[in-house]
C-alpha positions, 0 to 999 in steps of 0.5 A: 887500749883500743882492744880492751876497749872494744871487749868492754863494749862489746860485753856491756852490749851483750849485757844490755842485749839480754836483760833487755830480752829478760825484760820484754819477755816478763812484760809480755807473759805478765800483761798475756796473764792479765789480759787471760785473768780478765777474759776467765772473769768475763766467763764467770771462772773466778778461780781461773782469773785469780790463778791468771792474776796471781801469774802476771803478778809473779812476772816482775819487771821494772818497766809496765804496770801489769804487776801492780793491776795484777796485785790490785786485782788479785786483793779484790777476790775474796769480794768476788767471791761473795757477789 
């Protein structure tokens, strides 16, 4: 029992490990997206800033607030395109 036991905990570990890992990484590429869409807007390069939002948009997680700024900023385009 003890021994079956610890294999299950020790999958369920190497599990969480993973998805945790899984996880960081969409936060990170996505907020670096952001962050790279913003900074290609303060430039003047609009396409850029939609490709760079489009990007963080994609890199879904289900912790952090990068993907819906993304989708919020990414709908404001065609705006952007007419100032």
């Amino acid at each position: 029992m003890t021994r079956v036991l610890l294999r299950v905990l020790a999958i369920a570990l190497f599990v969480a490990v993973g998805l945790g890992a899984a996880v960081a990484r969409a936060v990170w590429e996505g907020r670096a997206a952001l962050a790279a869409g913003d900074d290609a807007l303060a430039r003047g390069d609009r396409a850029a800033a939609v490709a760079n939002w489009r990007e963080a948009a994609a890199w879904a997680a289900p912790i952090g607030d990068h993907q819906a700024v993304a989708r919020a900023r990414e709908a404001w385009a065609p705006v952007l395109d007419q100032i």
